[in-house]
N, C-alpha and C positions, 0 to 999 in steps of 0.2 A: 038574125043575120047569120049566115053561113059562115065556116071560116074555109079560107084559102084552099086551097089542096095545091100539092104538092106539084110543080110543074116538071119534075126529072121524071124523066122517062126511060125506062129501059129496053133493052132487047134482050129476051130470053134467048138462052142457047140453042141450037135448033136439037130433036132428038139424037142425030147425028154426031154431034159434037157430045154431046150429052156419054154417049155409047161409046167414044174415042175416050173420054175422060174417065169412063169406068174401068174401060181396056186397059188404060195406062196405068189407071190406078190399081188393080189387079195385080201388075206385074211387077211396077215403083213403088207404090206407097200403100199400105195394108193399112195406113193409120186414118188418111184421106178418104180408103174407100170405107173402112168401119166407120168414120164420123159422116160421111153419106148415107151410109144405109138405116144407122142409128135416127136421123132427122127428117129421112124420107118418108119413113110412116107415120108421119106425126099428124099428116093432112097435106091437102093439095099446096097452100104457100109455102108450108115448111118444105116439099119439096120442090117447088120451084127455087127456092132458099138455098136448098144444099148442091143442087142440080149446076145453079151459076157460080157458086162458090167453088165447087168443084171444076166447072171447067175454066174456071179463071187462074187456078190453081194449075192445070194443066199445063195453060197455054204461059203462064210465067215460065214454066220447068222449061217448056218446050223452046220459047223468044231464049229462052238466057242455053241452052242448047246450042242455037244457031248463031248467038254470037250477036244478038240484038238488043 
């Protein structure tokens, strides 16, 4: 018998956003973009991994920015 799998689903970041979160990171946080870079080589998940971490990361900095 199989087990279950998992029904959450996500949405990857698009490149885009990916590339806005590097940018930002570049210029804000040196620590975000070194723990990206460090976990991106690791393999294709580990960088889809750090990819959405980081742009979640962003986009908190960014909502709490605007006041959301």
């Amino acid at each position: 018998m199989s087990s279950p799998r998992s029904t959450r689903t996500t949405t990857l970041p698009s490149p885009g956003e990916v590339f806005e979160a590097l940018t930002w990171a570049l210029d804000h946080d040196l620590g975000a973009l070194q723990e990206h870079r460090r976990l991106a080589h690791l393999g294709p998940a580990s960088r889809r991994r750090a990819d959405d971490a980081l742009v979640r990361r962003w986009r908190r900095v960014a909502d709490a920015c605007r006041g959301s």
